[in-house]
C-alpha positions as CSV (number, residue, x, y, z in Angstrom):
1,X,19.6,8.7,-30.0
2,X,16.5,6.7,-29.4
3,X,18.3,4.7,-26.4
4,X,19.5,8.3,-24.9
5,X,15.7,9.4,-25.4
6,X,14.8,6.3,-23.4
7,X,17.1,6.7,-20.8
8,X,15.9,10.4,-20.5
9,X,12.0,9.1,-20.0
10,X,13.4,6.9,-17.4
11,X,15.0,9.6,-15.5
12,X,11.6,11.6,-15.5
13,X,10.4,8.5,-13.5
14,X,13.0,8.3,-11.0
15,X,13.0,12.2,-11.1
16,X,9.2,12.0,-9.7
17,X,9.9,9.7,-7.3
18,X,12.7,11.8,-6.3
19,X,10.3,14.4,-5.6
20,X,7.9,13.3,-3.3
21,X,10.7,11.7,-1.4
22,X,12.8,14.9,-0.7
23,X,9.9,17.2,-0.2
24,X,8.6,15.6,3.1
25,X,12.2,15.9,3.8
26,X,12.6,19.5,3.0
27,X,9.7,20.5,5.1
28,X,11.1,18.4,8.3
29,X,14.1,20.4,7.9
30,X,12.7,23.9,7.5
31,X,9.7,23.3,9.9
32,X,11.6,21.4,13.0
33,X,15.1,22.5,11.7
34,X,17.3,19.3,11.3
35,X,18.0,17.0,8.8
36,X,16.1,13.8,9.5
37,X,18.2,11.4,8.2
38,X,15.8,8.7,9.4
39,X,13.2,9.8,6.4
40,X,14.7,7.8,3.9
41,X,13.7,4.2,6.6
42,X,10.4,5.6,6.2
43,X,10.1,4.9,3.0
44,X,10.8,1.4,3.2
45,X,8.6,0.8,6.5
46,X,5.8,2.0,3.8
47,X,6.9,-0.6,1.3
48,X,7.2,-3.3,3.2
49,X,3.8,-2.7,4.9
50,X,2.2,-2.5,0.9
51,X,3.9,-5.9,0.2
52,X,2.6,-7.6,3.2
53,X,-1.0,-6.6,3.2
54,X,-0.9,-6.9,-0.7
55,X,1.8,-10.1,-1.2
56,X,1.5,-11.9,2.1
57,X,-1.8,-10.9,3.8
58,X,-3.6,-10.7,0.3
59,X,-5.6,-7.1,0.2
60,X,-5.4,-5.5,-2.9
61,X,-2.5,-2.6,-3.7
62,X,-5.0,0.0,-3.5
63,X,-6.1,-0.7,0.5
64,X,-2.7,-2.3,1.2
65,X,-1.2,1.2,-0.5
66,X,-3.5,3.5,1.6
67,X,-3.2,1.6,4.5
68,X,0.8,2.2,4.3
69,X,0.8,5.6,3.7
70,X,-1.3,6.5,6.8
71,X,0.5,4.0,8.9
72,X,3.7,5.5,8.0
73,X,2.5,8.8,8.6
74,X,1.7,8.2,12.2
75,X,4.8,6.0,12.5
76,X,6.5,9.4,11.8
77,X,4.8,11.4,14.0
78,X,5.4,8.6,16.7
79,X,9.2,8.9,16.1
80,X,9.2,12.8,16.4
81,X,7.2,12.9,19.4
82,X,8.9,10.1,21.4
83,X,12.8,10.3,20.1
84,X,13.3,13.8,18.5
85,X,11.3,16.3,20.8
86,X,12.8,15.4,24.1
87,X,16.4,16.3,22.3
88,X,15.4,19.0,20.6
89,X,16.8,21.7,23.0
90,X,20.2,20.1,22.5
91,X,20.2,21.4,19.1
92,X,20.2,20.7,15.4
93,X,23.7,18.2,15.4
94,X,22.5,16.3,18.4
95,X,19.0,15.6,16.5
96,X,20.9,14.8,13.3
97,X,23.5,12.3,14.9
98,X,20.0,10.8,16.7
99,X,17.8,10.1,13.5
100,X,21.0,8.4,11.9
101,X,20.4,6.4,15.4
102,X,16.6,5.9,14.0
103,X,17.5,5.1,10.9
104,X,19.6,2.1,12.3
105,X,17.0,0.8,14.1
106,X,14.4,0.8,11.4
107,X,16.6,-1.3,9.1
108,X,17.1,-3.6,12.2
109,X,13.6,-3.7,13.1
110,X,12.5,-4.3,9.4
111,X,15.6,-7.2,8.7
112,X,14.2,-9.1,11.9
113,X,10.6,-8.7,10.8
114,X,11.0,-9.6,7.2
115,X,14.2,-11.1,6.7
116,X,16.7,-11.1,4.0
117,X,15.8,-11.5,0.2
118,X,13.8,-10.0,-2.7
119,X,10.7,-9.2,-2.2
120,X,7.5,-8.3,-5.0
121,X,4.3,-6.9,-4.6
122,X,1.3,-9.3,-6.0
123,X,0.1,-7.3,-8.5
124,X,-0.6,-8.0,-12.5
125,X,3.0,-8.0,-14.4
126,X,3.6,-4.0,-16.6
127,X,2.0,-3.7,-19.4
128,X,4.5,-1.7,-21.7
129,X,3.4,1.5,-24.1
130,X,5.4,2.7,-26.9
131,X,5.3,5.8,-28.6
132,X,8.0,7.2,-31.0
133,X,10.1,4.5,-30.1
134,X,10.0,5.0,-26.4
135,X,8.8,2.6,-24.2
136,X,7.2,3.2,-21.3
137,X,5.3,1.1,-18.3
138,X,1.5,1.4,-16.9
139,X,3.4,1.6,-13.6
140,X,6.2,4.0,-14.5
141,X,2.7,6.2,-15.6
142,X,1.2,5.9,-12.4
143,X,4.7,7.2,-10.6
144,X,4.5,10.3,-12.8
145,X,0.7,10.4,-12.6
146,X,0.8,10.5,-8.7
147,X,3.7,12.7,-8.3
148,X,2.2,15.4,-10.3
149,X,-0.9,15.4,-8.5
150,X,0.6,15.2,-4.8
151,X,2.3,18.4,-6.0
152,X,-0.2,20.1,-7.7
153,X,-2.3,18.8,-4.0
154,X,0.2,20.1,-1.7
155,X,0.9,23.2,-3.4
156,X,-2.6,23.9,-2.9
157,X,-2.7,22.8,0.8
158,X,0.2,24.5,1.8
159,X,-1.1,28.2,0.1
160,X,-5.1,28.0,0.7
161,X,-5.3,26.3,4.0
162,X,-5.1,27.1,7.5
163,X,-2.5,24.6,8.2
164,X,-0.6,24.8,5.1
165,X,0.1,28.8,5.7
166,X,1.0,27.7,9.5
167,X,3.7,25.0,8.0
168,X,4.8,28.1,6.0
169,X,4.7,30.5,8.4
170,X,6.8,28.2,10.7
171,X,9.7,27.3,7.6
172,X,10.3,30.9,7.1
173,X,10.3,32.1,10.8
174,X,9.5,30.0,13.4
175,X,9.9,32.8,16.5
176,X,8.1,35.1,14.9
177,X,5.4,32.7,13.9
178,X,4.6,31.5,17.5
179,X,4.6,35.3,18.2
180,X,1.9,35.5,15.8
181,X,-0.3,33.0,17.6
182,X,0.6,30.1,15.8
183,X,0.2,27.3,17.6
184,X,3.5,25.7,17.3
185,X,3.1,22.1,18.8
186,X,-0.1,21.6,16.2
187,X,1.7,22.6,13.3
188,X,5.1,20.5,14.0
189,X,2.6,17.4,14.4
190,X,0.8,18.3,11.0
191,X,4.3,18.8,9.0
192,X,5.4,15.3,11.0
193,X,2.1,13.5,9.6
194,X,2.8,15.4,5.8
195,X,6.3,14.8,5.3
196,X,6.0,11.2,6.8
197,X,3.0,10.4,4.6
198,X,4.7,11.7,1.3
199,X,7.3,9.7,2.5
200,X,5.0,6.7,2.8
201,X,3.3,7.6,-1.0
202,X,7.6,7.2,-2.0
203,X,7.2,3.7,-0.3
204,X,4.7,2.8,-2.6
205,X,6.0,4.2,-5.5
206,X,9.1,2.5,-4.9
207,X,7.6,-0.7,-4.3
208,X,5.7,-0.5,-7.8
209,X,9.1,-0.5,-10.0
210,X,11.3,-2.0,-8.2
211,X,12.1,-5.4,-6.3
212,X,12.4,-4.8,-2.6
213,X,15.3,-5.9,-0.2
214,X,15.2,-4.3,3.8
215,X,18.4,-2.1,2.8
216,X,16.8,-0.5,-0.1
217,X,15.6,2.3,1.9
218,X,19.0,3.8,3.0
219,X,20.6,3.7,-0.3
220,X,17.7,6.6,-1.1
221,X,18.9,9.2,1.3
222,X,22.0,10.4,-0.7
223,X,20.3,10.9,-3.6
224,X,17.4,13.1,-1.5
225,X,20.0,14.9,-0.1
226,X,21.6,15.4,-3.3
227,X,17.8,16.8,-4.7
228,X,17.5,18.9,-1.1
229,X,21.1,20.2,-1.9
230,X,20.2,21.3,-5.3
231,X,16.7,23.0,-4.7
232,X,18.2,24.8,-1.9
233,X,15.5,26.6,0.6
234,X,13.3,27.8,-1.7
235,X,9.8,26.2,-2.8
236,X,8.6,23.6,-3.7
237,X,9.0,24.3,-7.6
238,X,12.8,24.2,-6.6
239,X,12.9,20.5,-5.3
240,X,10.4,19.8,-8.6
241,X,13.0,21.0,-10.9
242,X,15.8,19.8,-8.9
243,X,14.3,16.7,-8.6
244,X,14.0,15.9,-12.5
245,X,16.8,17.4,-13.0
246,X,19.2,14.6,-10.6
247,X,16.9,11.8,-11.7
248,X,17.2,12.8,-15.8
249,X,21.0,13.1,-15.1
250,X,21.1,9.8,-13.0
251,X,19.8,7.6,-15.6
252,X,21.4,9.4,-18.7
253,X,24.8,8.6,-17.4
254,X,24.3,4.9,-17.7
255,X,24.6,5.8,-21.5
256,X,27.7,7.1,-21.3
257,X,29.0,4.8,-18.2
258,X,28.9,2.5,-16.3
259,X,26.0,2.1,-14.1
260,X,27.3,1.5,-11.0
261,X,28.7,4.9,-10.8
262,X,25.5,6.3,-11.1
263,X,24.7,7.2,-8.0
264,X,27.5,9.4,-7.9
265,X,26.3,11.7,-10.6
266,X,23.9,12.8,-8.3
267,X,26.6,14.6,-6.2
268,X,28.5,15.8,-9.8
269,X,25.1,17.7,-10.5
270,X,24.6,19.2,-7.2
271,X,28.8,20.0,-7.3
272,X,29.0,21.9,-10.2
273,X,25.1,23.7,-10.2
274,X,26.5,25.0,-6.8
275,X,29.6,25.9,-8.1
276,X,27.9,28.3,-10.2
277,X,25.0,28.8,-7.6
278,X,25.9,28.3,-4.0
279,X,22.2,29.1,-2.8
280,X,21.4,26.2,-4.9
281,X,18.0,26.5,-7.3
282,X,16.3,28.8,-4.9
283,X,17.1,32.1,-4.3
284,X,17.4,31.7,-0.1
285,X,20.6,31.2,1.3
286,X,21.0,29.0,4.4
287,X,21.6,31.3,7.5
C-alpha cells in the first residue's frame, strides 16, 4: 500500500503540472475559440530557453526561469497576431489544422537550434523528504507549491480585475461582450500573453523533473486535451480537479501495469467520466 500511496503523491505532481498547462489552453479556446494545438510547443520553447540561460549561458534558474516565462509569453502573442488572426475569419477547423502547422514548426525550429539529445538544467541535484513512508523531492514541492499559487493568482486576476472580467466576459459571450464596450483586440492580446505565459511557468516546471529532449513538448498535448476534455467548459476549479484527477490516475496505473500504457489512461478517465457525464466536470455543455 505504501508504493500505491507513492505513486498517488506522484500523480498530485504531474496533476499540478497538468494544471497550469491546460488552463492557458482552456482560455485560448474559450476566448479566441479554437483549439491551439500549438500550446503544448510552447511549453518546450520555455524549457529550452530555462536550460540555455541556466545550463549553457550560466544565469541562475530563477532569472533564466523568469526570463522564459515572459519570452514565451510574447512568443505567443507573436504567433496569434501574425499566423492565427489573419485566418481567423475562415473559422475554428481552419485555425485548428493551422496551429498543428505551428506546432510543426516549433519542433523544427527548436531540433535545428538545439539538436538532438538529453538535456538538464544546472541546478543542485533533489534533495528527497520522507514522511510516513512517502518520499517526496524539494523540486516535486516547488511544482505543487507554484501551481497552487498561479491558481489561487489567476483566480484572483480573472474575478477582481479589469482585464480578468473582460477575459471572462469574452469566454462566455464574445458578441455580446464587444457590444458591451469591451475592447476586443486588447483583451485577445491579454488572454494570448496569460495562457502563453502559464504555458511558459509549465516549461519550467517541466524542466525541473524531468530530462529534456526537443520532442518532449508534443507528447504533452494529449494528456491536456485529455484534462480540457474532462473539466469541460466550466471554471477553473473544473480543470483543477480534472487535472489531479488524470495525473493521480496516470501514475497509479503504473502499479497495476505496465508503464508504457500510461498515457493511455488518460483517455480511459476522460472515456468513462463522460460516459456518465457528457458535459464533462462542469456543468456547460459545448454549443
Amino acid at each position: 500500500m505504501t508504493l500505491l500511496a507513492q505513486y498517488a503523491l506522484t500523480g498530485v505532481v504531474t496533476g499540478c503540472f497538468l494544471i497550469l498547462a491546460t488552463i492557458g489552453f482552456s482560455l485560448t479556446r474559450q476566448v479566441e475559440g479554437f483549439l491551439n494545438i500549438a500550446h503544448a510547443e510552447m511549453l518546450g520553447v520555455s524549457a529550452f530557453i530555462t536550460w540555455g540561460l541556466n545550463a549553457a549561458a550560466g544565469w541562475h534558474i530563477v532569472p533564466s526561469a523568469v526570463t522564459a516565462i515572459i519570452a514565451t509569453a510574447f512568443v505567443g502573442l507573436f504567433i496569434g497576431r501574425a499566423v492565427y488572426d489573419p485566418i481567423r475569419r475562415m473559422g475554428p477547423a481552419v485555425v485548428l489544422i493551422a496551429s498543428v502547422g505551428v506546432a510543426y514548426v516549433i519542433a523544427g525550429l527548436m531540433h535545428m537550434i538545439v539538436g538532438t539529445g538529453i538535456r538538464t538544467l544546472d541546478i543542485p541535484l533533489a534533495t528527497s523528504y520522507r514522511a510516513f513512508g512517502l518520499r517526496i523531492t524539494n523540486y516535486q514541492m516547488i511544482v505543487v507549491a507554484l501551481a497552487a499559487l498561479s491558481s489561487v493568482s489567476l483566480a484572483l486576476f480573472l474575478n477582481r480585475t479589469k482585464t480578468g472580467l473582460a477575459i471572462r466576459a469574452m469566454a462566455s459571450n464574445p458578441e455580446l461582450a464587444a457590444s458591451r464596450g469591451i475592447d476586443v483586440r486588447q483583451t485577445s492580446r491579454a488572454t494570448w500573453l496569460l495562457s502563453s505565459g502559464l504555458a511558459g511557468l509549465s516549461g519550467v516546471m517541466l524542466a525541473l523533473v524531468a530530462t529534456l529532449s526537443t520532442d518532449i513538448a508534443f507528447g504533452q498535448i494529449l494528456q491536456i486535451l485529455a484534462v480540457a476534455i474532462l473539466a469541460g467548459l466550466g471554471s477553473l476549479y473544473s480543470v483543477i480537479v480534472a487535472g489531479l484527477i488524470v495525473g493521480i490516475a496516470m501514475d497509479v496505473s503504473v502499479f497495476f501495469i505496465p508503464a508504457g500504457y500510461r498515457p493511455l489512461i488518460a483517455f480511459a478517465v476522460v472515456i468513462i467520466a463522460l460516459v456518465l457525464r457528457p458535459e464533462g466536470l462542469s456543468m456547460k455543455r459545448a454549443s
